[in-house]
C-alpha positions, 0 to 999 in steps of 0.5 A, spaced: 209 786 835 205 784 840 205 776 841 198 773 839 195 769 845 193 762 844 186 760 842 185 755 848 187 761 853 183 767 849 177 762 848 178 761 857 179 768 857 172 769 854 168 765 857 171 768 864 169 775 862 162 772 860 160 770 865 163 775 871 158 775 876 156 784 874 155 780 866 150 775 869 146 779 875 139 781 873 137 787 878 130 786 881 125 793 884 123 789 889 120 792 896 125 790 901 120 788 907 117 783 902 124 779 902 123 771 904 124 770 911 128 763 909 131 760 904 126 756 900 126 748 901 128 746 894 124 739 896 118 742 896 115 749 895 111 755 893 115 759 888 116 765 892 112 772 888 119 775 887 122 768 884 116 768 879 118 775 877 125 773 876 122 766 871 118 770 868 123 775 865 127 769 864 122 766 860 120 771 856 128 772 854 128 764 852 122 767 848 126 772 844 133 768 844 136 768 837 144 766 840 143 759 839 139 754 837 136 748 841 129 745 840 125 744 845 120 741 842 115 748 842 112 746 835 107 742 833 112 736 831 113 736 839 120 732 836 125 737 841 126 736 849 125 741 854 130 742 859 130 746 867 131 752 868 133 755 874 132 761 877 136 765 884 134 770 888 140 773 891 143 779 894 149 783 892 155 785 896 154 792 894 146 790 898 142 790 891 137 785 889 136 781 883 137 773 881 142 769 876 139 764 872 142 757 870 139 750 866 141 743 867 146 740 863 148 742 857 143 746 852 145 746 844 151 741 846 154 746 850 154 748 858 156 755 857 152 760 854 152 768 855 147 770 861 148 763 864 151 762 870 157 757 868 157 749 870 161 747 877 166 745 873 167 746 866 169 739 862 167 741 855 173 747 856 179 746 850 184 745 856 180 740 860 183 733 861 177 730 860 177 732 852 184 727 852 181 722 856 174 721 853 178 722 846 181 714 848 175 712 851 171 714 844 177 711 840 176 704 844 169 705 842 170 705 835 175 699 836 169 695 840 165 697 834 169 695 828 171 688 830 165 687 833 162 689 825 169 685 823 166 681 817 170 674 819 167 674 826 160 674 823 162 668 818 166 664 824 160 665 828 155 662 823 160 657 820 161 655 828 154 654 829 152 650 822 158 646 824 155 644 831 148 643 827 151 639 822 156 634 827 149 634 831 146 631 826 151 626 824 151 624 831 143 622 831 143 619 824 150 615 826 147 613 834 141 611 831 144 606 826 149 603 832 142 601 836 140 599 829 146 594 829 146 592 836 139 590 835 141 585 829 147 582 833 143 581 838 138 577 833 143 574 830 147 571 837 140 569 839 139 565 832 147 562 832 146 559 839 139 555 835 143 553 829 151 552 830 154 549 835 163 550 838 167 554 834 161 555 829 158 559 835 166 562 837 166 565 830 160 568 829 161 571 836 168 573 835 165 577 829 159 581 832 164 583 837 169 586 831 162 589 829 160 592 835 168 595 837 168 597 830 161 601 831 163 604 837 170 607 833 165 609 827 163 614 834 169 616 836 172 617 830 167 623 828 167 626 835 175 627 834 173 629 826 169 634 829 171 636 835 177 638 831 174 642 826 170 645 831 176 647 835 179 650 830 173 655 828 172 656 836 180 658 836 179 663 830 173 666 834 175 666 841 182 671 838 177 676 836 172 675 841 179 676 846 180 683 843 174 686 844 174 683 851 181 687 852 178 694 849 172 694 853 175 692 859 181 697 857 175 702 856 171 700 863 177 701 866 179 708 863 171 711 864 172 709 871 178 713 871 175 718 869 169 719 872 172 719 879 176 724 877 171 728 874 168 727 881 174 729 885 173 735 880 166 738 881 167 741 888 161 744 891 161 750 896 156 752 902 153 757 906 159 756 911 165 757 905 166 748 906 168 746 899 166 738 897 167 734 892 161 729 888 165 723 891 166 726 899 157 727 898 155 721 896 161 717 900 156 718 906 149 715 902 146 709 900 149 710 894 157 712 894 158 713 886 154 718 884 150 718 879 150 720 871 149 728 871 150 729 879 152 737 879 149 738 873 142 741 875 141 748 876 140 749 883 147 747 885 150 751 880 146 757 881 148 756 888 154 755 887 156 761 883 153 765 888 157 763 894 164 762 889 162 771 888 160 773 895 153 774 893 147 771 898 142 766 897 135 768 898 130 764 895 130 759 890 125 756 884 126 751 877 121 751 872 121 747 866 121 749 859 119 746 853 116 739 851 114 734 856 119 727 856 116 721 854 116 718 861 117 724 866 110 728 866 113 735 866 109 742 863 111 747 860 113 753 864 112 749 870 115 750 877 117 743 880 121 741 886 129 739 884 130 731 884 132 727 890 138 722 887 142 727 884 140 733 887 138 732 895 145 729 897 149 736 894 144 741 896 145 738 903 151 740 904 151 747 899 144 749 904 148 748 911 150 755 914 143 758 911 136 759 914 133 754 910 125 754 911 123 747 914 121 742 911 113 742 910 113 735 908 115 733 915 109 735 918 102 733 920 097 736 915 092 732 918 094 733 926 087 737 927 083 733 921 077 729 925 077 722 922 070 721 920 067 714 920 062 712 916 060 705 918 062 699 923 060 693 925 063 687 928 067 685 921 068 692 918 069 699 918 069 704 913 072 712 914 072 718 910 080 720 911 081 727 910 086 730 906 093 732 910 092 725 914 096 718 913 093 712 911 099 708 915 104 710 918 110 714 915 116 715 916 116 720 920 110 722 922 106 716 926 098 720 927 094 716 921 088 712 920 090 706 921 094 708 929 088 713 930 083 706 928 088 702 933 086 707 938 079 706 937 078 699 937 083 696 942 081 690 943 079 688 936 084 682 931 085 688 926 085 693 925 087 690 918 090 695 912 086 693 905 088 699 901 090 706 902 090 713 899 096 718 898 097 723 904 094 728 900 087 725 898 082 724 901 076 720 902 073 712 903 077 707 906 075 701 909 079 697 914 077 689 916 076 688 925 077 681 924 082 676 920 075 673 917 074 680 915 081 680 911 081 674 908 074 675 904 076 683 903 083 681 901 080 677 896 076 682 893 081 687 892 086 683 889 080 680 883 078 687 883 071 687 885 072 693 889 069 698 885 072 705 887 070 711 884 074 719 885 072 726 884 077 729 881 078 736 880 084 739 874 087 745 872 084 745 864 078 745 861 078 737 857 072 737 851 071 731 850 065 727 855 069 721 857 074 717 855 080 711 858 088 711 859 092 706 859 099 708 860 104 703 864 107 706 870 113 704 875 116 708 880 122 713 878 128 710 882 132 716 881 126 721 884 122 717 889 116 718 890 115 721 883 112 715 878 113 715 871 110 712 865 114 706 862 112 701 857 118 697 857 118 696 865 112 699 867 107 695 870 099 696 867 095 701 869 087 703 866 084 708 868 076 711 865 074 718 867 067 722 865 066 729 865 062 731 870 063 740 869 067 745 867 067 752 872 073 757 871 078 754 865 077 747 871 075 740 870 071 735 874 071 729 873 069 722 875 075 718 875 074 710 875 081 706 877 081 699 874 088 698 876 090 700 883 098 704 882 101 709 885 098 715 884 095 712 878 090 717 877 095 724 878 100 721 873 093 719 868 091 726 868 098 730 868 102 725 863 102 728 856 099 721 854 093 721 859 089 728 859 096 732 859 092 737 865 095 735 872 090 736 878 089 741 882 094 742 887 098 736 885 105 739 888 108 732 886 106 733 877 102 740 877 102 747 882 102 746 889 095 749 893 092 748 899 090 741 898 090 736 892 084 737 889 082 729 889 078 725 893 074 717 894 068 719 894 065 712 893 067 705 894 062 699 894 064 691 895 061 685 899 060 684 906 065 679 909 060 675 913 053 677 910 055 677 903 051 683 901 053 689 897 054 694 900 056 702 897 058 708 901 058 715 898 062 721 901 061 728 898 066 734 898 066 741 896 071 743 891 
């Protein structure tokens, strides 16, 4: 009789059938002379035409999948969470054309389901030590819960603070009696000097000093009575407050244990057949210790797998697919760049060895872009910036407004930077010459005297004629330069806006910022709380295009010097 296998090894023999590479690789009919020349920079991209093929036939497949259930908050309740999908246009050994497709994290509670590449390591699967390991962790969770919800722990804690109250209490009650004392001696010394005399005095004297020790002792004595009681209840608390402290740090100490060995654990090839480990990665960032979900995303694991079967890497996209986050702006169906924190350190290593297209956010959009000046005068001068250019400069990239107005105005105080716009945006700025200049216009910035208006362009029809946002924003330390929306950290951001027309399914817009945040408007617009429609060619929250389809048209303030109001006004074309 043939011996049974196992559960465990039948279980792993199932998931590596499932996800041989002939199992997960979908061909595509594609024309060879229209294959990309390099490998998408994944930081910063137009979908390659064959990649949004490949999404599409992944969508559609999402769209009619009964295998699992997930919620992705696709029905009205929008209670569900969206997850990113993944997409890789690859060649086969064998010279075909096709693509693997991958999600980040973990989908229906589980990181392997048919059709997906699998995980870079597999922590979920019934052999893997990280089940034991996570097993005691959750076992010392719930000893940290039950003697934190411990029934006497509460009652010492309440009969210690009421203890405290109460000897408090007597204290000032009994010090207040003592001075009451020491008054009355003090009269009465004074009185038995005017009236006795020898040993009638001594012994009066003698008395009230009896009086006076014995108080001082009344004193001492309750502060012994109480220290003792108070000690005693602090004995008992401090036992069980010891315990929970041993299991949390009991706790601490295995999580670590096992979050670095899973960091051993999840290794990552490259184009170069060079095997890394999360921990070797991040070693050498600013951020040694990786963070939660590092190698998780798709776009590692679809690499990957792609370099583990000998398949070569062609072009990359992801696309997220459901209900937008409550902090993060992300649409349904949209294509977005992979995250810096958890995601540029490891595709820097993985991308090594592969023709990779340069990164375009290195390069001077703006390079041949004249800047435009509007208006100057001894104290002032007002610039239309072009969309592309710098307001200051980058890390990078030097050319600006501000070094090309250092060129133009060599002998001047300033130029002095008053405000900025994003690299991508477009429109008025005004720069102080002198110090004078500066002070005054600092001022009106910072009370918010300086009325600003921008054109804006979006890509959906908005039905109602005018309205305001306010949604609280800070900045995503996990995905610089993203923003995010966030009401307990974030710090207020009010726009107003009016419809100015609808052309082909697109909306103009007059936008007002009456806060000044960090794209305060391309957030207002994209979020699902603000107009839930981002802008026309915002790489950064929407679909990237020829340009960002934004722009300052009109800025008013007081003159420094003369005290006149000025506005300026600059037209353009969307």
């Amino acid at each position: 009789m043939t011996k049974q296998v196992k559960s465990p090894l039948r279980s792993l023999l199932a998931r590596i059938y499932m996800h041989k590479p002939e199992q997960l690789f979908q061909p595509l009919s594609v024309n060879p002379q229209q294959l990309p020349k390099a490998f998408t920079f994944p930081f910063y991209y137009q979908p390659h035409p064959f990649c949004v093929e490949a999404a599409q036939q992944l969508q559609q497949q999402l769209t009619n999948n009964v295998q699992w259930q997930h919620d992705f908050g696709l029905d009205d309740s929008h209670a569900g969470t969206g997850k990113m999908f993944g997409v890789l246009l690859v060649r086969s050994p064998q010279g075909d054309i096709g693509y693997f497709s991958a999600f980040s994290g973990k989908i229906a509670d589980q990181n392997l389901h048919a059709g997906f590449v699998p995980p870079v390591f597999d922590m979920l699967a019934e052999e893997c030590f990280f089940r034991t390991e996570l097993d005691e962790i959750t076992q010392l969770n719930h000893q940290v819960s039950t003697l934190s919800a411990n029934p006497k722990k509460a009652q010492l804690s309440e009969q210690l603070k009421q203890s405290k109250t109460e000897y408090k209490h007597l204290e000032q009650t009994l010090r207040q009696q003592l001075i009451e004392n020491r008054a009355a001696r003090k009269s009465e010394r004074e009185s038995a000097h005017s009236t006795f005399s020898g040993d009638q005095i001594k012994n009066v004297l003698d008395q009230l000093a009896k009086q006076s020790v014995a108080d001082k002792n009344r004193l001492k004595y309750l502060k012994l009575e109480w220290d003792e009681k108070i000690a005693t209840l602090e004995t008992q608390l401090n036992a069980i407050n010891h315990e929970i402290t041993n299991a949390k740090q009991q706790r601490k100490t295995l999580s670590n244990r096992l979050q670095n060995k899973l960091f051993e654990q999840y290794c990552f090839l490259n184009a170069d057949g060079q095997n890394k480990s999360l921990k070797a990665i991040f070693a050498q960032t600013s951020t040694p210790t990786p963070p939660a979900g590092a190698g998780e995303c798709a776009a590692p694991k679809l690499l990957h797998y792609a370099y583990l079967h000998g398949y070569q890497p062609l072009a990359l996209a992801e696309f997220w697919w459901g209900s937008s986050p409550k902090s993060e702006i992300r649409q349904h169906k949209q294509f977005y760049p992979s995250c810096h924190s958890k995601c540029q350190p490891i595709l820097g290593h993985m991308l090594q060895g592969l023709d990779v297209e340069p990164n375009p956010l290195e390069d001077n959009w703006g390079e041949n872009k004249p800047l435009e000046i509007i208006y100057q005068d001894e104290a002032i001068v007002v610039v239309n910036k072009p969309s592309g250019l710098l307001s200051v400069p980058g890390k990078t990239i030097k050319d600006s407004a501000y070094t090309r107005l250092q060129t133009l105005f060599p002998d001047v105080e300033g130029p002095f930077v008053l405000h900025r716009l994003d690299m991508a945006t477009s429109g008025l700025l005004v720069f102080a010459l002198t110090r004078r200049a500066n002070k005054h216009l600092q001022k009106q910035f910072i009370t918010r005297q300086v009325q600003k208006r921008y054109v804006a362009l979006i890509d959906g029809i908005v039905t109602e004629q005018q309205g305001s946002i306010e949604l609280p924003m800070r900045g995503d330390p996990d995905d610089r330069p993203r923003q995010l929306v966030c009401y307990e950290h974030g710090k207020p951001a009010h726009t107003d806006w009016e419809l100015i027309q609808v052309v082909d399914g697109k909306s103009k817009l007059h936008m007002y910022p009456r806060t000044g945040r960090t794209h305060q408007l391309r957030v207002h617009c994209a979020h699902h709380l603000g107009l839930n429609i981002p802008m026309v060619g915002d790489g950064l929250y929407g679909e990237k295009s020829d340009r960002l389809h934004l722009h300052a048209e009109q800025l008013e303030f007081d003159h420094p010097y003369s005290k006149k109001h000025l506005k300026f006004h600059a037209n353009v074309e969307f």
